[in-house]
C-alpha positions as CSV (number, residue, x, y, z in Angstrom):
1,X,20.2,-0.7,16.8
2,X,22.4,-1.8,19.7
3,X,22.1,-0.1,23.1
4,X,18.9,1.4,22.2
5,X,15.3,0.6,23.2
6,X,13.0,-0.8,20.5
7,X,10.9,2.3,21.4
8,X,13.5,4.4,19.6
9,X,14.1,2.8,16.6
10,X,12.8,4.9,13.3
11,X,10.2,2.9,11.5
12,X,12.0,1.6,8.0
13,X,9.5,1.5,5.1
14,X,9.8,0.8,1.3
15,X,7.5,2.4,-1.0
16,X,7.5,3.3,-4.9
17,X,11.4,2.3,-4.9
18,X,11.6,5.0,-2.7
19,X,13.2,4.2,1.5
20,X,11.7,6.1,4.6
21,X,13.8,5.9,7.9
22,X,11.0,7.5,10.3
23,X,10.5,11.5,8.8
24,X,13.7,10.6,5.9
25,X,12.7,9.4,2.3
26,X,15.5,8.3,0.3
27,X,15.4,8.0,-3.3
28,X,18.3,6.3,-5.6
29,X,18.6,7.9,-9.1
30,X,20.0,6.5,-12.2
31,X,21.9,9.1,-13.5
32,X,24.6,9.9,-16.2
33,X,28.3,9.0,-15.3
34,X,30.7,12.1,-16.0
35,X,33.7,12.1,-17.3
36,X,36.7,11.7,-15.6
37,X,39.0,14.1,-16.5
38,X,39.6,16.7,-14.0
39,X,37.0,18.7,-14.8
40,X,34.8,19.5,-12.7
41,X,30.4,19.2,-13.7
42,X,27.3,21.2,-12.9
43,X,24.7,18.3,-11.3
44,X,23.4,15.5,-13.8
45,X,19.5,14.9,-13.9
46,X,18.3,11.7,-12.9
47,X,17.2,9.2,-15.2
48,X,14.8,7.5,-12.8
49,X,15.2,5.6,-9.5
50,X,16.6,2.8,-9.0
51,X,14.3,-0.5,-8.7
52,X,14.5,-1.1,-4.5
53,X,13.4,-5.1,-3.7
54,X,13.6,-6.3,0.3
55,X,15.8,-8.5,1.1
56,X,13.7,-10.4,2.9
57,X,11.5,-10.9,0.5
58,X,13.9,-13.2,-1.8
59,X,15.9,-14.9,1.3
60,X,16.0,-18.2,-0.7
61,X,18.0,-16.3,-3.4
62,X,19.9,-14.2,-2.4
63,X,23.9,-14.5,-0.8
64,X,23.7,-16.3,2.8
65,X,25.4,-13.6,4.2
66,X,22.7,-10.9,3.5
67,X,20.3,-12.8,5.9
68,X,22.5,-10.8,8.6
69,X,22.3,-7.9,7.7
70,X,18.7,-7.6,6.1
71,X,17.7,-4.6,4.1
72,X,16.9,-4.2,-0.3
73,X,19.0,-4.3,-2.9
74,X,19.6,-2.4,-6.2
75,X,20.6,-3.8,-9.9
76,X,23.3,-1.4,-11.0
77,X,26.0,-2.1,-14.2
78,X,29.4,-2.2,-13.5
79,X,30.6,1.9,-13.9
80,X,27.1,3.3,-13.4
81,X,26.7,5.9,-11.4
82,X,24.3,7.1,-9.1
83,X,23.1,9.9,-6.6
84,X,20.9,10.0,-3.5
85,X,17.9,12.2,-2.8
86,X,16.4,13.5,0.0
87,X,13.4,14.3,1.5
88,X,12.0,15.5,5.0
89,X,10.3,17.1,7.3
90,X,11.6,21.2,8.5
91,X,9.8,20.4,12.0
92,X,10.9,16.8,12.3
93,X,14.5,17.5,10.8
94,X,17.6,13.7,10.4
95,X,21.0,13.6,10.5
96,X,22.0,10.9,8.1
97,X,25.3,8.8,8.0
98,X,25.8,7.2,4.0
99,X,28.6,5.2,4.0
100,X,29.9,2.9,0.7
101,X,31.7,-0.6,2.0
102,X,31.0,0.6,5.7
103,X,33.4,4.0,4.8
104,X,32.4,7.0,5.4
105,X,31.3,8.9,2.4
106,X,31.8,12.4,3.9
107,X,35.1,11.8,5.8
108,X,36.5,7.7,5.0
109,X,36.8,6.8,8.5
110,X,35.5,3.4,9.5
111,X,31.5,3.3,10.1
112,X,30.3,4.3,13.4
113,X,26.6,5.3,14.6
114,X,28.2,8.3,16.7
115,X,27.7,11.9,16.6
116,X,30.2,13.9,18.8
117,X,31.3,17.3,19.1
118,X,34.7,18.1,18.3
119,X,34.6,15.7,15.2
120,X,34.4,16.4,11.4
121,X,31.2,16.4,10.5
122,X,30.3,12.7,8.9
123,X,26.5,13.4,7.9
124,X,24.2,15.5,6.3
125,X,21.3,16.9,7.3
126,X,17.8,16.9,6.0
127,X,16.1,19.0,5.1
128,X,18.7,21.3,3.9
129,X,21.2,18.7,2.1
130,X,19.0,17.9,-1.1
131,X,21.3,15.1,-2.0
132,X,24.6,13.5,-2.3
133,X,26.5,12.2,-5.3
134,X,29.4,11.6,-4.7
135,X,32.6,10.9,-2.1
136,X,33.3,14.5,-0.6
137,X,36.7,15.2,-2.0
138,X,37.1,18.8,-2.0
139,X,36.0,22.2,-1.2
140,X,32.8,22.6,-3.1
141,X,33.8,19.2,-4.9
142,X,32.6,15.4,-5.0
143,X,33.8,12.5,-6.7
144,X,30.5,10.7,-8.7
145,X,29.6,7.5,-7.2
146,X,30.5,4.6,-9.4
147,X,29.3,0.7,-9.0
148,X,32.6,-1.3,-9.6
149,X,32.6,-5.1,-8.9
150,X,34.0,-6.4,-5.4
151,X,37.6,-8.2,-5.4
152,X,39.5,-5.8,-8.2
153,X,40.7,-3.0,-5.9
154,X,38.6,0.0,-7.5
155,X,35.9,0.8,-4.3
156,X,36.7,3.3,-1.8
157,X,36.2,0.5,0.9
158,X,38.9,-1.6,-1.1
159,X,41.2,1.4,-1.0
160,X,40.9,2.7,2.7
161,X,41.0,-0.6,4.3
162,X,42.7,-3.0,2.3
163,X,39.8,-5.3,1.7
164,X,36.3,-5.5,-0.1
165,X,34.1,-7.6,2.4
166,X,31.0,-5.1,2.7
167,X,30.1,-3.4,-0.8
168,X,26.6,-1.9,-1.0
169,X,25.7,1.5,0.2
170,X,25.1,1.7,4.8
171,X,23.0,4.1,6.3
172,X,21.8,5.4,9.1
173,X,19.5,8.4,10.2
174,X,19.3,10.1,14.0
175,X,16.1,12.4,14.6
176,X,16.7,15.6,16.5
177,X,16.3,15.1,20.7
178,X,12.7,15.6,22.4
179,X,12.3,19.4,21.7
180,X,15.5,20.3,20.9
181,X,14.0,21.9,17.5
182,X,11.1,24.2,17.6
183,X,8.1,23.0,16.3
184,X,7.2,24.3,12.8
185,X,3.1,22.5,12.4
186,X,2.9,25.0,8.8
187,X,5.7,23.1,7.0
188,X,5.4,20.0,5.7
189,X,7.8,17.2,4.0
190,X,10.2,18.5,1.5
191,X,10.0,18.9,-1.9
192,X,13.5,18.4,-3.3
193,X,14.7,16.5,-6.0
194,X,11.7,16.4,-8.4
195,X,13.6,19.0,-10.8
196,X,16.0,17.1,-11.7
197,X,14.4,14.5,-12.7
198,X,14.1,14.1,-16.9
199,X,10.3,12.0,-17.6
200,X,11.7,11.0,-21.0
201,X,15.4,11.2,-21.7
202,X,16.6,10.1,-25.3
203,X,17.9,7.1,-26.2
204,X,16.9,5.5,-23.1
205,X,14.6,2.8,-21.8
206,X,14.4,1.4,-18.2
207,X,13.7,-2.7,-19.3
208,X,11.4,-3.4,-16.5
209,X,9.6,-6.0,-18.4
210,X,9.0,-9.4,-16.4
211,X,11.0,-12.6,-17.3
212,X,10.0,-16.0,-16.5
213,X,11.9,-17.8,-13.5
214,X,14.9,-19.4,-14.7
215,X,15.9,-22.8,-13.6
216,X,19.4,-20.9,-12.5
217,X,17.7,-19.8,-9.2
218,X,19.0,-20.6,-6.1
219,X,21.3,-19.1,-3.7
220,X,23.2,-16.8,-5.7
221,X,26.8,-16.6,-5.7
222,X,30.2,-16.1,-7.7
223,X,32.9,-13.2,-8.3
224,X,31.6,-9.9,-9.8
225,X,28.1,-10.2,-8.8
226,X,28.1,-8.2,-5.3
227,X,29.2,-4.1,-6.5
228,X,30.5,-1.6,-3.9
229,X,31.4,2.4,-5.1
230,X,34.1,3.1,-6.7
231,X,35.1,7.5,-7.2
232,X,34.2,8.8,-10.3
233,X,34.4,12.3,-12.1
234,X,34.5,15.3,-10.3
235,X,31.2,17.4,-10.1
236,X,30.3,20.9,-8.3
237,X,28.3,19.9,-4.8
238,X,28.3,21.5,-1.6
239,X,27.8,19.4,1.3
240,X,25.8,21.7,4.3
241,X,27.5,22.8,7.3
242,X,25.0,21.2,10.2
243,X,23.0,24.2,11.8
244,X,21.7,22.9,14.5
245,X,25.0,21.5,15.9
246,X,25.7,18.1,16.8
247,X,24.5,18.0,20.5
248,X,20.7,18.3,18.7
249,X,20.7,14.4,17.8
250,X,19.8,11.7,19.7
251,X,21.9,8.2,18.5
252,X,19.1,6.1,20.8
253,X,16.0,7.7,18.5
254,X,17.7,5.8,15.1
255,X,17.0,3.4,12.1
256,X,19.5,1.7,10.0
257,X,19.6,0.3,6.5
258,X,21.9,-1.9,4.8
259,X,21.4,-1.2,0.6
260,X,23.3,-4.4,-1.7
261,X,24.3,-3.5,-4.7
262,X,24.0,-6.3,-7.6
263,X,25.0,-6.5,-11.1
264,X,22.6,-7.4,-14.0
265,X,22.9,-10.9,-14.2
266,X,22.9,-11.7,-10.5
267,X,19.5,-9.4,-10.2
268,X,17.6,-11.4,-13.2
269,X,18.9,-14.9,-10.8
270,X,16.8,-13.1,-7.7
271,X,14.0,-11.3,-9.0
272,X,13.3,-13.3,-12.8
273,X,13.5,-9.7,-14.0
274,X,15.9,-7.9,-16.3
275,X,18.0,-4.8,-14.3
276,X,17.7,-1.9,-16.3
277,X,19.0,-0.7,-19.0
278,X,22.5,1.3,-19.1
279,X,21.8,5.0,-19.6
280,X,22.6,7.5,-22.5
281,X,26.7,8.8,-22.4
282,X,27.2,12.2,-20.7
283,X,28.1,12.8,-24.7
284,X,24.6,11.6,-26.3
285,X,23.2,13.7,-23.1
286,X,25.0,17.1,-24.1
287,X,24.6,16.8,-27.7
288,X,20.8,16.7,-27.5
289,X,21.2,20.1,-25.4
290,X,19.6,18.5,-22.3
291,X,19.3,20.9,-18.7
292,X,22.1,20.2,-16.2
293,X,21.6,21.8,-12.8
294,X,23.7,23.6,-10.2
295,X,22.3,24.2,-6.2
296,X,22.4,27.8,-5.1
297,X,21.6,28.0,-1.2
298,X,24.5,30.1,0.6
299,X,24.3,27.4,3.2
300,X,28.1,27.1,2.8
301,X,30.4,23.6,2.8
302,X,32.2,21.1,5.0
303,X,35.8,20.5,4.9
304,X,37.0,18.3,2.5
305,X,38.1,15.2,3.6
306,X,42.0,14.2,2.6
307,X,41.5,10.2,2.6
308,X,38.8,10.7,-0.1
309,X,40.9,13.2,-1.9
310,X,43.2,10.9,-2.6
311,X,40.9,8.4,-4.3
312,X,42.0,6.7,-7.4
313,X,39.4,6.9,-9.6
314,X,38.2,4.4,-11.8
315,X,39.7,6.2,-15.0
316,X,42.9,5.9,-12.8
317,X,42.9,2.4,-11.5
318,X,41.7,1.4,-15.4
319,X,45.3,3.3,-16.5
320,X,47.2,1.2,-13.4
321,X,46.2,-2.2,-15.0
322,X,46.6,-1.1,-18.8
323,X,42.9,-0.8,-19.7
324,X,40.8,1.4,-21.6
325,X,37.4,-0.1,-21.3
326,X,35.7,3.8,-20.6
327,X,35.2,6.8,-23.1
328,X,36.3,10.2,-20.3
329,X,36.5,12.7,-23.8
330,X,35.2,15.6,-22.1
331,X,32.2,17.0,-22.4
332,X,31.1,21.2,-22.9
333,X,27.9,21.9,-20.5
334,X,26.8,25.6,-22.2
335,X,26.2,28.4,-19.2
336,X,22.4,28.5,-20.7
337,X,21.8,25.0,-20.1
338,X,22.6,24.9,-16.5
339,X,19.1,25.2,-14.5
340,X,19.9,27.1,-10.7
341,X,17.5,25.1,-9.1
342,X,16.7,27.5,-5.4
343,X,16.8,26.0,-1.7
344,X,14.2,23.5,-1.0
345,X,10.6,24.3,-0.6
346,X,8.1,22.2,1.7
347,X,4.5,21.3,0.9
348,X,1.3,21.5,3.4
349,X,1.7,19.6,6.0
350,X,1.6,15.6,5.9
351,X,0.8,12.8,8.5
């Protein structure tokens, strides 16, 4: 990170498709894309992560211009949605920045690795935010994330700035000063988003198996094939006031990640494997009577941010240009089959 000692930079580690920035795990979950119809969802499970590859481990195929920036990658289909969980450490807490086509995705500014007082908060904070799935939109309210191809005007990043250079998913995480948080040795790494996740949902299968190396490889280019986030439906999320404040974080003790998004066919011309299969509808979901879930924690929400409020969605920029290439029929979520799932707990301690 610029301006900062190498001392200070979080170690970045991939593991089990999963992405630790020093005491952070990440995890990126396949999950069911909501309608869009001004409703607004409890939380949808996941379906299972997200295969995670380094770039640097394919730098003969993959887009010159990743070199740069480094980082993995992720094979999503266009419209796809997904959401980000998070794990950490009570006595070792992060503030994270997530940002979709270097925008903001809790206020739509332009990226920046800042933390100021006297600012809308731009980050969450884990432990205590479980996850985030969407653009925050309003009070108690996201917008799903949504991969949509670069160049056609549907991101968030095309929308706020004009352009779609970036795509992909940024992020960065700050650890807490030298003993600005009181040490808590009895709590260990967080256990949060293992509830939602569904071993064997129906109709679905993830299509990991390995295909031979293609004569296409190479240096992978051509429209469509790089995917930014685009809003989705609306669905019931808080997003957790900081309560620590933001004088707690130091910027100098940070790690970085840039995550590309792919579609299908440009992820089999990098890896010689298939991307996953597309999931179940939110329909085929509900009609097999399948648990939804809704976060209860008191821990209140952030104000919602007016440039992501006023999103087009994807359901919205489809009716601009004419098309109806996505089924929105609402769905009924039964009160019985929404799971409260409680605050995070944490485990024994870890190393």
């Amino acid at each position: 990170m610029p301006n900062s000692p190498a001392s200070a930079r979080l170690a970045i580690r991939l593991h089990d498709d999963a992405v630790r920035i020093g005491p952070l795990t990440i995890h990126f979950h396949r999950t069911l894309r909501l309608p869009d119809d001004g409703r607004s969802y409890p939380l949808p499970p996941s379906l299972g992560r997200f295969p995670l590859h380094r770039v640097a481990d394919h730098a003969d195929r993959v887009p010159e211009s990743w070199r740069g920036d480094g980082g993995v990658f992720i094979p999503m289909h266009q419209r796809e949605a997904l959401w980000l969980g998070f794990g950490g450490r009570a006595d070792d807490p992060v503030a994270l920045k997530v940002a979709a086509g270097m925008r903001n995705a809790l206020t739509g500014e332009a990226w920046d690795e800042r933390i100021e007082a006297g600012r809308d908060q731009d980050y969450v904070v884990v432990p205590g935010q479980p996850w985030l799935d969407g653009f925050n939109s309003g009070t108690g309210v996201i917008r799903q994330f949504i991969a949509m191809p670069l160049g056609m005007g549907y991101t968030a990043e095309g929308q706020l700035s004009g352009e779609e250079t970036f795509g992909g998913i940024q992020l960065v995480a700050f650890r807490a000063r030298e003993g600005a948080i009181p040490p808590a040795p009895e709590w260990g790494e967080s256990v949060v988003c293992e509830a939602l996740a569904l071993p064997a949902p129906p109709a679905y299968s993830p299509g990991d198996g390995v295909v031979a190396a293609s004569a296409s490889h190479g240096r992978v280019q051509g429209p469509g094939a790089e995917m930014g986030l685009a809003a989705g439906g609306r669905m019931r999320q808080d997003i957790h006031p900081d309560e620590h404040g933001p004088d707690v974080w130091d910027t100098r003790r940070a790690g970085r990640l840039f995550v590309h998004i792919v579609d299908a066919g440009m992820y089999q011309q990098i890896t010689g494997r298939p991307a996953p299969a597309t999931p179940i509808s939110a329909q085929t979901y509900a009609d097999h009577g399948l648990p939804w879930f809704e976060e209860y924690s008191g821990a209140g929400d952030i104000a919602p941010s007016d440039a992501l409020a006023g999103l087009r969605s994807v359901a919205e920029k489809d009716a601009e240009h004419g098309f109806t290439l996505q089924d929105d029929g609402s769905v009924e979520v039964p009160e019985h089959l929404v799971t409260r799932v409680p605050p995070p707990s944490f485990s024994d301690p870890v190393s």
